[in-house]
C-alpha positions as CSV (number, residue, x, y, z in Angstrom):
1,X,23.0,-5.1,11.2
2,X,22.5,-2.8,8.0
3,X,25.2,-1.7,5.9
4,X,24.1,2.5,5.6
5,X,21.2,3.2,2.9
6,X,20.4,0.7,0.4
7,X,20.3,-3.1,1.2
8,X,23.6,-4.8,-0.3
9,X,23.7,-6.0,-3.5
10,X,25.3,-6.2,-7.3
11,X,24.4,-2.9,-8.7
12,X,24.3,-1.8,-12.3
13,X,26.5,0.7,-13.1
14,X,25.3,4.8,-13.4
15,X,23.8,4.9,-17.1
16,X,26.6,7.1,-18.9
17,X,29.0,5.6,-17.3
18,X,31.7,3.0,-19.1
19,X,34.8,2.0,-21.1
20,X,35.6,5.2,-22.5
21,X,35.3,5.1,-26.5
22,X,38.9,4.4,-28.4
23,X,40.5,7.0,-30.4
24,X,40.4,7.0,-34.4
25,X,43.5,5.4,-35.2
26,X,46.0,8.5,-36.8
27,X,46.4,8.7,-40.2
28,X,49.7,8.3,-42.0
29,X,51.5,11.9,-42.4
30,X,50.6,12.8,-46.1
31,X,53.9,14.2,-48.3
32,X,54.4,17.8,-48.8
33,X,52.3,20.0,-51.1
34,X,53.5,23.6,-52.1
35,X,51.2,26.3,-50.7
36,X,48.5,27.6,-53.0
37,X,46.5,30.9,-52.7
38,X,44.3,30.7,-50.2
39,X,40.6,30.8,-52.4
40,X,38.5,33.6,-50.8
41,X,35.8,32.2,-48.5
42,X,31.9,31.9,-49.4
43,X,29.7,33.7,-46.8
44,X,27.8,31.3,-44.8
45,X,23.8,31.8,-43.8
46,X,24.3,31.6,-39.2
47,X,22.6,28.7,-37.6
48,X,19.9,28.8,-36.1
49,X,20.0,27.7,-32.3
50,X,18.9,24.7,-31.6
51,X,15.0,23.8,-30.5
52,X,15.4,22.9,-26.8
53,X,13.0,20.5,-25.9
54,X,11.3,22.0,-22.6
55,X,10.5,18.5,-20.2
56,X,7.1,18.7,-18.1
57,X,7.5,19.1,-14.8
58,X,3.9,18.4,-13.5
59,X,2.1,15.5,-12.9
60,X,-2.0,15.7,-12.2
61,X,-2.8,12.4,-10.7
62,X,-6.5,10.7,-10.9
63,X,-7.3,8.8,-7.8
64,X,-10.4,6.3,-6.7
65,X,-10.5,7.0,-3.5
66,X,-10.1,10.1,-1.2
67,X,-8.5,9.5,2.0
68,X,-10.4,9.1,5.0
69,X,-8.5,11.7,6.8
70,X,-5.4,13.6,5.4
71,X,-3.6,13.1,8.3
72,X,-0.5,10.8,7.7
73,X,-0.9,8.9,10.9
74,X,-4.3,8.1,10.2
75,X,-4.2,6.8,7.0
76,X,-4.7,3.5,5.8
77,X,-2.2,1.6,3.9
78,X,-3.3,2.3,0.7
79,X,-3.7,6.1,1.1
80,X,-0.1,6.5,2.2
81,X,1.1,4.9,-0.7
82,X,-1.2,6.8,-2.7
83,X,-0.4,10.1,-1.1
84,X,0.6,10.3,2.6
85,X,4.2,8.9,1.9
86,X,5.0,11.6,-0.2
87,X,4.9,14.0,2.3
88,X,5.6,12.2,5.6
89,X,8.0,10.1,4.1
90,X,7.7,6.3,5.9
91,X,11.3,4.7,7.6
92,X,12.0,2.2,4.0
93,X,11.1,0.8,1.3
94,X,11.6,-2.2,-0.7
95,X,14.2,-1.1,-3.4
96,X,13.2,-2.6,-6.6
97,X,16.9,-3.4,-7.5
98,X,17.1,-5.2,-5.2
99,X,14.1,-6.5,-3.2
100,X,15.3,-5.8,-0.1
101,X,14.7,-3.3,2.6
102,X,16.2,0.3,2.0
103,X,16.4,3.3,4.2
104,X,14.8,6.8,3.0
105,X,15.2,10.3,3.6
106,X,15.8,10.0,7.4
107,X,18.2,7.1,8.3
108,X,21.0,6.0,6.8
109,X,21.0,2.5,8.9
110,X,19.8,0.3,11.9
111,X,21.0,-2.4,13.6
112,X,19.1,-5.7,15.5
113,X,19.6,-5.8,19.3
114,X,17.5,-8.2,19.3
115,X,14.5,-9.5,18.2
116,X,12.9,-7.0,20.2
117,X,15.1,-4.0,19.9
118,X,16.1,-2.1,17.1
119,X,18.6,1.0,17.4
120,X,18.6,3.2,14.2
121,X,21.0,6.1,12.7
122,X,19.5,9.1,12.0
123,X,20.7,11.0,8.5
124,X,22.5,14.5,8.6
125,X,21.2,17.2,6.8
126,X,17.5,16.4,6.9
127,X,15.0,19.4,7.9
128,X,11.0,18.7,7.9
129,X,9.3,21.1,5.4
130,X,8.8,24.3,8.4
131,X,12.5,24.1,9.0
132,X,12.0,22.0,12.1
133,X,14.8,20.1,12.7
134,X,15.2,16.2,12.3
135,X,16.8,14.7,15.4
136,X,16.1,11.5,17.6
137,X,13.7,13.4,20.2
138,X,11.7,13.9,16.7
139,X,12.1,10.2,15.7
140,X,11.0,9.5,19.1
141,X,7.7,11.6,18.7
142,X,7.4,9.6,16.1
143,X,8.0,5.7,16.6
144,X,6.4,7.0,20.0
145,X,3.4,7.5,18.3
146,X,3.1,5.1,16.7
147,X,3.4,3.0,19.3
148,X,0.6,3.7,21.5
149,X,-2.3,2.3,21.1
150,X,-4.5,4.9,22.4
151,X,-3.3,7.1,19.3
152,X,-6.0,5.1,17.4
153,X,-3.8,4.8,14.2
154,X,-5.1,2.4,11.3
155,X,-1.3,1.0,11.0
156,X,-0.8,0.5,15.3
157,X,-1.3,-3.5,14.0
158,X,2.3,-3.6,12.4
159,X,4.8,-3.4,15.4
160,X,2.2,-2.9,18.1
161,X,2.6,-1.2,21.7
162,X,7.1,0.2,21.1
163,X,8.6,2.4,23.8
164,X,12.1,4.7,22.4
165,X,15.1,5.7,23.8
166,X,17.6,8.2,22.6
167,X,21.0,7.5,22.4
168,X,22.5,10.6,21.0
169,X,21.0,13.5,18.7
170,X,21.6,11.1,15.6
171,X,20.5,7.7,17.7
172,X,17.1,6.2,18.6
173,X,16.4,2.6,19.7
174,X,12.7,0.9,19.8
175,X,11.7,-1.4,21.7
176,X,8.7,-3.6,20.7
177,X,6.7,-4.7,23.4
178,X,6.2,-7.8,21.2
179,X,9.1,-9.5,19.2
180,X,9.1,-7.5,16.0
181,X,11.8,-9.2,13.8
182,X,11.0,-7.9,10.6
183,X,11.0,-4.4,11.8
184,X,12.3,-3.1,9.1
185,X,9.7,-4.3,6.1
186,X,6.9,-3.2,8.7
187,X,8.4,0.5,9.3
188,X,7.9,0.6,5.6
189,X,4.3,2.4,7.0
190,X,5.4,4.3,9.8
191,X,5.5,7.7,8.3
192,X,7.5,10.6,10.1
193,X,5.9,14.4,11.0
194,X,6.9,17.5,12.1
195,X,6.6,17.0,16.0
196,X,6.1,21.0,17.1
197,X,3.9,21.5,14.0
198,X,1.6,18.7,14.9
199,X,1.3,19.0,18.6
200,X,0.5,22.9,18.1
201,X,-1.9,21.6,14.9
202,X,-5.6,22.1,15.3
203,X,-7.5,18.6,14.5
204,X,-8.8,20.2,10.8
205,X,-5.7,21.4,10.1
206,X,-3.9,17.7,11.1
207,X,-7.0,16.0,8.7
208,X,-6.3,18.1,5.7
209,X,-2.2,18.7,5.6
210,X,1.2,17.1,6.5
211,X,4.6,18.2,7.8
212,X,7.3,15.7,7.0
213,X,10.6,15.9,5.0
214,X,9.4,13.4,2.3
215,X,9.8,15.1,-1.2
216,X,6.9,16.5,-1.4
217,X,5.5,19.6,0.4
218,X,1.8,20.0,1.1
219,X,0.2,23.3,-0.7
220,X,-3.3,23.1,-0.5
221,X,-6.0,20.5,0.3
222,X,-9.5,21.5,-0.8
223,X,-11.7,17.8,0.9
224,X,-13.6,16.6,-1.8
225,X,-11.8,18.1,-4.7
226,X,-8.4,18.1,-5.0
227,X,-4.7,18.0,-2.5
228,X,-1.8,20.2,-4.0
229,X,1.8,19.8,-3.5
230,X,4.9,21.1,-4.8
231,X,8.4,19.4,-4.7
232,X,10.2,20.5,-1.5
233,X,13.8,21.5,-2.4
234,X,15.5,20.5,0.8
235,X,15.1,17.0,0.4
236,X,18.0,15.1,0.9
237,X,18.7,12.0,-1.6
238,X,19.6,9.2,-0.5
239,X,23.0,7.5,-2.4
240,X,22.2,4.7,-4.8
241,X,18.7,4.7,-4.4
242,X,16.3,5.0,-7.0
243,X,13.4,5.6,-4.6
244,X,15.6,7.8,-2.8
245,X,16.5,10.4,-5.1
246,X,14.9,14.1,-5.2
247,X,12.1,14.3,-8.3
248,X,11.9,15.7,-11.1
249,X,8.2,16.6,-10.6
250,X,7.8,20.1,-9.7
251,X,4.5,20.2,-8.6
252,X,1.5,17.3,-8.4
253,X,-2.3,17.3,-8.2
254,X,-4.4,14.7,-6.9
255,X,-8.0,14.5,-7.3
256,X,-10.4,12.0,-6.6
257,X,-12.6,10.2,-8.8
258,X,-14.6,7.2,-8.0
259,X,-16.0,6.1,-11.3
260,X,-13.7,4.2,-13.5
261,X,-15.4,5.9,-16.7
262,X,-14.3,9.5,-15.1
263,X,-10.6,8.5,-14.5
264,X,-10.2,7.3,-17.8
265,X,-11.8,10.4,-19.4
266,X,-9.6,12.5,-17.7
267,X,-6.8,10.5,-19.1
268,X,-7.8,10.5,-22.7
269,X,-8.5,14.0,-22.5
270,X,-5.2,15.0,-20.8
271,X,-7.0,16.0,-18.2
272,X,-5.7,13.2,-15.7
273,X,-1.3,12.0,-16.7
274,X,-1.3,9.2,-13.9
275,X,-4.9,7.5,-13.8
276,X,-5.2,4.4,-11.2
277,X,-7.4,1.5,-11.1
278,X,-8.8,1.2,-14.6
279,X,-10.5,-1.8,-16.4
280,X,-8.5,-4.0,-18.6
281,X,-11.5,-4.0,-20.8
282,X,-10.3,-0.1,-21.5
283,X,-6.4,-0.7,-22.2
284,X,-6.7,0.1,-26.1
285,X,-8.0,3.3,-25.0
286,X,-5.8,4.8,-23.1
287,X,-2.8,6.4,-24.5
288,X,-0.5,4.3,-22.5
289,X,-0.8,1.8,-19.4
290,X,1.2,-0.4,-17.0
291,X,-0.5,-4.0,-15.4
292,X,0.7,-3.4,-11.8
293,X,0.8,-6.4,-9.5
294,X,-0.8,-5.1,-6.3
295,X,-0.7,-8.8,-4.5
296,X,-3.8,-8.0,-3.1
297,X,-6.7,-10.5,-3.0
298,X,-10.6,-9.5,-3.8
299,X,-13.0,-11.4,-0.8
300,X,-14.6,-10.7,2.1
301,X,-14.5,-10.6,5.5
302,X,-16.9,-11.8,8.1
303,X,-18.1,-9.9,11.6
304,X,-18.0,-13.0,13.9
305,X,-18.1,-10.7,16.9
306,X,-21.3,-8.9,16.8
307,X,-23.4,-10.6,14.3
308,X,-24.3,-14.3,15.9
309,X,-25.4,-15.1,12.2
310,X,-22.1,-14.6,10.9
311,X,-20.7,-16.3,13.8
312,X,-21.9,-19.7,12.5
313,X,-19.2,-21.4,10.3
314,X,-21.9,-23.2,8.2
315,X,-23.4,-19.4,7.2
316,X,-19.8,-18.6,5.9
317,X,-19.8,-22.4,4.1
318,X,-22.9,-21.8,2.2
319,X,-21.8,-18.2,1.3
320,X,-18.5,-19.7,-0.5
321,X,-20.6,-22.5,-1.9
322,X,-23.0,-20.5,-3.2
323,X,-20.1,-18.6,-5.6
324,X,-19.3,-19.6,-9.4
325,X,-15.7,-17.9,-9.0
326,X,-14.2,-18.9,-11.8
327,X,-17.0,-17.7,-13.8
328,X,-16.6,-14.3,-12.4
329,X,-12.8,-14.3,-12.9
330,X,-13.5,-15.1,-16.2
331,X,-16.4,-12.8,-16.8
332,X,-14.9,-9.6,-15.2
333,X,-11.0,-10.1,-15.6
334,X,-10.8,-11.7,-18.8
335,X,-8.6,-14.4,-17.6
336,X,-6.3,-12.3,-15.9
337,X,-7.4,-13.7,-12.4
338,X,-6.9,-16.4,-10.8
339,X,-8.7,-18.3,-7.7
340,X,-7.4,-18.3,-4.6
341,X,-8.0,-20.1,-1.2
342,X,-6.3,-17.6,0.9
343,X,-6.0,-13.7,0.6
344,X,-2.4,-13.1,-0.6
345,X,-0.2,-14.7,-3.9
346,X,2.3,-17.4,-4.3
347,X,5.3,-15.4,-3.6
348,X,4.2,-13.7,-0.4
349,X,5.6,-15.2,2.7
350,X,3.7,-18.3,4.2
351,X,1.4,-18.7,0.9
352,X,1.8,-22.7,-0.2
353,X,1.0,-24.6,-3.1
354,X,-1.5,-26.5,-0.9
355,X,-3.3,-23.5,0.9
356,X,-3.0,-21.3,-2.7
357,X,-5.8,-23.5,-3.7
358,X,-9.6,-22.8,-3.4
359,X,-11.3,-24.9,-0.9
360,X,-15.2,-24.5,-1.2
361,X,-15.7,-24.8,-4.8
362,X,-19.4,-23.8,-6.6
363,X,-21.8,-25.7,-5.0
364,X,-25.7,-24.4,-4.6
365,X,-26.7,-27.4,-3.5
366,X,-24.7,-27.8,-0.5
367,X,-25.1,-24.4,0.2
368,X,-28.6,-24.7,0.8
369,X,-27.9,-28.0,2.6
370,X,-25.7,-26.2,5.1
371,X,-28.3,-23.0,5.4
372,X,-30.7,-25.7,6.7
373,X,-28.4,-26.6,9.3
374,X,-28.0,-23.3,10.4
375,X,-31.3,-22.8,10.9
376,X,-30.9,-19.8,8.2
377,X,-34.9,-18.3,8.3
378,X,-33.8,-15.6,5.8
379,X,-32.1,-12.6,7.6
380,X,-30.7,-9.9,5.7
381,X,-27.0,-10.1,5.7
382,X,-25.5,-7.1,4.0
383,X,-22.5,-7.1,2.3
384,X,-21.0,-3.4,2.2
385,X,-18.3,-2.0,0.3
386,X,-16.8,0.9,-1.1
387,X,-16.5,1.9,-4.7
388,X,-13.1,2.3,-6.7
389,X,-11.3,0.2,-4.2
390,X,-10.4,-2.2,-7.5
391,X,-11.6,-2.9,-10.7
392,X,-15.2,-3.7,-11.7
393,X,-15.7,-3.8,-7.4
394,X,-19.6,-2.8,-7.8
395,X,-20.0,-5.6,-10.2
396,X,-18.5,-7.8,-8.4
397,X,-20.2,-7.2,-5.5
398,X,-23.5,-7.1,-7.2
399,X,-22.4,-11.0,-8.6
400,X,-21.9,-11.9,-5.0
401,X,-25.0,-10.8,-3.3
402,X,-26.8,-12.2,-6.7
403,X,-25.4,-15.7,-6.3
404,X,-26.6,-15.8,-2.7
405,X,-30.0,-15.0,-3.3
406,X,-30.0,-18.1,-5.9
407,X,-29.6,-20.4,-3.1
408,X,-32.2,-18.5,-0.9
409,X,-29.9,-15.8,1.0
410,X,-31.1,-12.7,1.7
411,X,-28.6,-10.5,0.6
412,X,-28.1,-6.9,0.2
413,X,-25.4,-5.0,-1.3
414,X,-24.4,-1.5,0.5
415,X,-21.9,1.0,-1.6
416,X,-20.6,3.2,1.2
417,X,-19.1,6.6,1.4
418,X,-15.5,5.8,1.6
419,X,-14.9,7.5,5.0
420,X,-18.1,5.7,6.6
421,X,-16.7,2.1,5.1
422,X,-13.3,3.2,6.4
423,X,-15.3,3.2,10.3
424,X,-16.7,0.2,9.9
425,X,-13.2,-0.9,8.4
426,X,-11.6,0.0,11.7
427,X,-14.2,-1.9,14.0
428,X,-12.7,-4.1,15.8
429,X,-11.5,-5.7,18.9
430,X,-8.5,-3.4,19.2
431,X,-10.4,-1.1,20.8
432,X,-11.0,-3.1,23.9
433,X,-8.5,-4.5,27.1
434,X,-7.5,-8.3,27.1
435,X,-9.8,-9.3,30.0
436,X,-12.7,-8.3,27.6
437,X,-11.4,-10.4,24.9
438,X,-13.7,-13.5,25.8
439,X,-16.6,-11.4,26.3
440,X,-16.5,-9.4,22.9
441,X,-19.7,-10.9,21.3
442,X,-21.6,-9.7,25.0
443,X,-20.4,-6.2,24.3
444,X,-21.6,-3.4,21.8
445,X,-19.8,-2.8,18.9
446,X,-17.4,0.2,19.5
447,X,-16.1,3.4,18.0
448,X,-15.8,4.4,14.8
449,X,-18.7,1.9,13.8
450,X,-20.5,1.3,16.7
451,X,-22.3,-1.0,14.5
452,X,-21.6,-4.6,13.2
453,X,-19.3,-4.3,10.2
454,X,-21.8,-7.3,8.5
455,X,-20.0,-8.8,5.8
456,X,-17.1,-6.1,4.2
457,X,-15.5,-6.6,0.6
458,X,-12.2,-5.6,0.0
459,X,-8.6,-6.3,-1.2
460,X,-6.1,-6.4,1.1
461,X,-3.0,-5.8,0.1
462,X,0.6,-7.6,0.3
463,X,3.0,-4.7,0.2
464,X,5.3,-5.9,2.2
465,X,5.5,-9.7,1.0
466,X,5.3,-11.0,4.0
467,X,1.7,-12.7,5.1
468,X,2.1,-11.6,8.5
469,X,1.1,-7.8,7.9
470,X,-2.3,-9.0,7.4
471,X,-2.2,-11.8,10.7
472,X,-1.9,-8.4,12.7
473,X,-3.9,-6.5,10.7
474,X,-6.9,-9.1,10.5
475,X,-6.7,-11.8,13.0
476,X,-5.2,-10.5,15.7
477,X,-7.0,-9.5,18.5
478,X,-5.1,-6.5,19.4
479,X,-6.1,-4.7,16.0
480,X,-8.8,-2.7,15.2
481,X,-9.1,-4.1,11.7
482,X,-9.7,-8.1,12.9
483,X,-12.9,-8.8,12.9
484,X,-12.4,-12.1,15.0
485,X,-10.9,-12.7,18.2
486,X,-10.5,-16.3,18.4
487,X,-8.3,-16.9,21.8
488,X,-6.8,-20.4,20.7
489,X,-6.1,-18.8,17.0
490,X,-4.4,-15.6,19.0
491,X,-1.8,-17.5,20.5
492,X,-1.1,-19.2,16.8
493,X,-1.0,-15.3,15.3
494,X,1.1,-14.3,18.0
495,X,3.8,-16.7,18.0
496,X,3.8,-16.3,14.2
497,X,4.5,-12.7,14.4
498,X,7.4,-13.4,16.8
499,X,9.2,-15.7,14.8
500,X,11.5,-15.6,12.0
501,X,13.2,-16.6,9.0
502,X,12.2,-20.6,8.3
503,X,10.1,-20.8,11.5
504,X,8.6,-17.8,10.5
505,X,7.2,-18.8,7.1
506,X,6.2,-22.7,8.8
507,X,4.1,-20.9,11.4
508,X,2.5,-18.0,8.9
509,X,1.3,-21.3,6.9
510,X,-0.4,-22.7,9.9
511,X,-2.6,-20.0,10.2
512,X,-3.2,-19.0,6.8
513,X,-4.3,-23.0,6.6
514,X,-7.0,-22.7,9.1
515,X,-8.4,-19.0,7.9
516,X,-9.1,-20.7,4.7
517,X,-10.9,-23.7,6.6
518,X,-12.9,-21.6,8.9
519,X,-13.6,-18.9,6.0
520,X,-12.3,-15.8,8.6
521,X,-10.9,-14.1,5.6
522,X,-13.1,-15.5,2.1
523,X,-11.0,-15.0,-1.1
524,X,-12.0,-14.9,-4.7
525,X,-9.4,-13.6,-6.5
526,X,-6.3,-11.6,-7.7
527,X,-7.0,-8.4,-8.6
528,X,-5.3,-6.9,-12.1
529,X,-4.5,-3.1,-11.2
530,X,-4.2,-1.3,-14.7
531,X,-2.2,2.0,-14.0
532,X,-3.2,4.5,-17.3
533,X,-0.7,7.0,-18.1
534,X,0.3,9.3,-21.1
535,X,2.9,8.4,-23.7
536,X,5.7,10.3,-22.5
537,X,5.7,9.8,-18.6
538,X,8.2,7.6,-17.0
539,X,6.3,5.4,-14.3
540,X,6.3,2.2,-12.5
541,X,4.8,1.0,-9.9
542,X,6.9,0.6,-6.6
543,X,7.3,-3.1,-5.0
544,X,4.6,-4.3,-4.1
545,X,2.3,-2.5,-6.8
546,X,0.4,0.2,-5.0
547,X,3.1,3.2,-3.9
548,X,3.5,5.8,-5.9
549,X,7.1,6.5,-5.6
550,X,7.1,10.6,-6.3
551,X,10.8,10.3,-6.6
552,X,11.3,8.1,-9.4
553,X,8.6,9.5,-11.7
554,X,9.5,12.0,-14.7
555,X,8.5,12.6,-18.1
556,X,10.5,11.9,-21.4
């Protein structure tokens, strides 16, 4: 069980707070002096008041992406943590003082059934932003949600198929139809709405706005150009949590930028106060910045479903051959990156010292050895991507598709609207019933894409420091995300998922050892996140390196 809203620990004491300053020691009584006249007094010129300093209390926000849809539900990871959060405020967080799991807003606790069931506590007080109220039937709209696979939401991957039952007004508990015992890091993306408001909602008004009780309320969202909020004052803090607290930020305004060269001109300018994703090559010019340690991993990922060329592990061998990566790292990243043989950092649950380690190192010549074998007769493969995902991303991916046409691959780089990469993104096998599962490679692609995803670079993320968020998210076959369904590997992912503590981090291992054999998920490197900012706001990125954590932002 959970002791109520922040995860135990020592504290630090409230700043201001301490051993109360001694008293002057009191002087020795002086001897008696006759009384003189009294001299008459000099007129004195009256003070001036004194200059109050007035604090900002906006924050315009400069962003690389837009999100695919507005819609909370339908977000991707990153896009809540850019924005969605904010509004629909998610179940935790991991508190930085801690590094452990911490209730928001909306529950003050829960407590483990079992590995399977969770029962939570709702908060008093809490309203969602139209004054609808916050009760268990709305938590269990909600975790409902969710939980049903039909919904079609991008995060479905972290608990899976859930089913909830109210206890009381103040009472859920959610059943996982899977074990799900690290529910609470994984509801750390299940974001809570306004249940009347969205059922009534038309679908455009669901894409472009949000009804939660987060500490944000949604103003105005104009696609393309820029998403308004203001700072909803009925938010209820949450006692001794930093994340938790109401902001000081009265009103914030994203927009969307996708060139890195834009962001940062709108932050030398003052046109931008909170600029994300810029080059290191740029941090003397920028009036302030913060390195922020996303976790997450630049590579690629293979379609081994619907392209048969892909399919063939000695096609993903010579791709990984044919890459100088430390070249790049150094090239691009200025030493700041590292190599990597599997898509998440030391620190990260079920990352070792062994599997850390790049496997396929820069090799042309066996690269073209194993293209022979493969019976490679120079088909395209396309590599597509999106741009501002992280730093220098075109480049990179114009390196990649480069160093594969050195060893006689036909390469071709694609840079994608964001919401058509997101599509292809969220092509998977997720979208079809077990008894298809061995067939999937026989069938056509399905919605969004309805075309092979090819090869897709990206950076998935480690938010949650635990390696299994991306087992469901990319080799599972019940996810829309995987791009692989590999039945013996399933049952591997599976019981990883299940298990826990010790076991937990032995199994995670086991897989991660074999994606970075069989090249399901190619890394290259860590990604350095530079976060620009102006001199007198108060920022830092939340754990895990990507949220932006309205709550604990304010300006000096």
């Amino acid at each position: 069980s959970k002791p109520p809203d922040a995860a135990s620990g020592p504290k630090a004491p409230p700043i201001g707070i301490g051993a109360a300053p001694k008293a002057p020691a009191a002087a020795a009584p002086a001897a008696p002096v006759a009384p003189a006249a009294a001299p008459t007094a000099a007129p004195r010129p009256t003070a001036a008041p004194a200059v109050v300093k007035k604090v900002k209390d906006t924050l315009r926000i400069a962003l690389p992406n837009e999100p695919g849809n507005g819609n909370a539900y339908m977000m991707t990871t990153t896009e809540q943590a850019w924005v969605g959060g904010a509004f629909a405020e998610p179940v935790t967080i991991i508190a930085k003082a801690t590094l452990d799991d911490a209730t928001l807003s909306g529950f003050t606790k829960w407590e483990e059934k079992s590995t399977s069931v969770w029962r939570l506590t709702l908060r008093d007080g809490v309203k969602f932003h139209n004054g609808e109220p916050w009760n268990a039937e709305a938590a269990k709209f909600n975790f409902d949600f969710w939980g049903n696979k039909a919904n079609g939401t991008p995060n479905y991957a972290f608990l899976g198929d859930t089913t909830t039952k109210v206890i009381d007004d103040k009472t859920v508990e959610v059943t996982c139809k899977n074990a799900c015992p690290i529910f609470p890091r994984f509801s750390g993306f299940l974001n809570m709405q306004a249940p009347g408001w969205y059922q009534k909602a038309s679908d455009k008004e669901k894409a472009t706005s949000n009804v939660g009780y987060g500490p944000l309320k949604h103003v105005e969202y104009r696609i393309g150009e820029v998403w308004k909020a203001e700072r909803y004052d009925g938010y209820v803090p949450v006692p001794g949590l930093a994340e938790g607290q109401k902001p000081a930020i009265r009103e914030v305004t994203w927009v969307f930028r996708a060139e890195t060269a834009v962001r940062l001109a709108m932050l030398q300018t003052g046109e931008a106060d909170l600029a994300l994703r810029l080059d290191i090559d740029d941090a003397d010019k920028m009036p302030a910045f913060v390195i922020g340690a996303e976790g997450s991993i630049i590579g690629f990922r293979a379609d081994m479903l619907w392209n048969p060329l892909l399919a063939k592990k000695e096609i993903r061998q010579a791709l990984a051959y044919a890459i100088d990566c430390p070249t790049m790292a150094k090239t691009f990243y200025r030493g700041y990156s590292q190599c990597v043989g599997v898509p998440a950092p030391l620190g990260v649950l079920g990352v070792t010292e062994k599997n850390v380690k790049p496997l396929y190192d820069y090799n042309p010549a066996k690269a073209r050895e194993l293209l022979a074998k493969a019976g490679y007769k120079g088909e395209e493969i396309r590599l597509r991507m999106r741009e501002g995902r992280f730093p220098k991303d075109v480049e990179v991916g114009e390196a990649l598709v480069s160093s594969w046409r050195e060893v006689g691959i036909n390469g071709k780089l694609l840079v994608m609207e964001s919401s058509k990469w997101l599509e292809l993104h969220t092509t998977g096998p997720g979208a079809f019933k077990k008894e298809d599962w061995p067939r999937l490679s026989q069938l056509s692609p399905p919605k969004p894409g309805l075309v092979s995803p090819d090869l897709l670079l990206a950076a998935p993320g480690n938010d949650t420091l635990d390696f299994g968020r991306n087992l469901a998210f990319y080799l599972d076959c019940r996810s829309n995300r995987s791009k692989i369904c590999d039945l013996n590997l399933q049952l591997k992912v599976e019981a990883a998922l299940a298990a826990s503590g010790e076991e937990r981090k032995r199994q995670i291992a086991e897989v991660m050892d074999i994606l970075r054999e069989e090249l399901y998920m190619h890394s290259l490197f860590d990604a350095p996140f530079l976060w620009g900012t102006q001199k007198d706001l108060v920022f830092e990125p939340a754990v895990g390196g990507r949220r932006i954590q309205i709550n604990t932002i304010r300006w000096k």
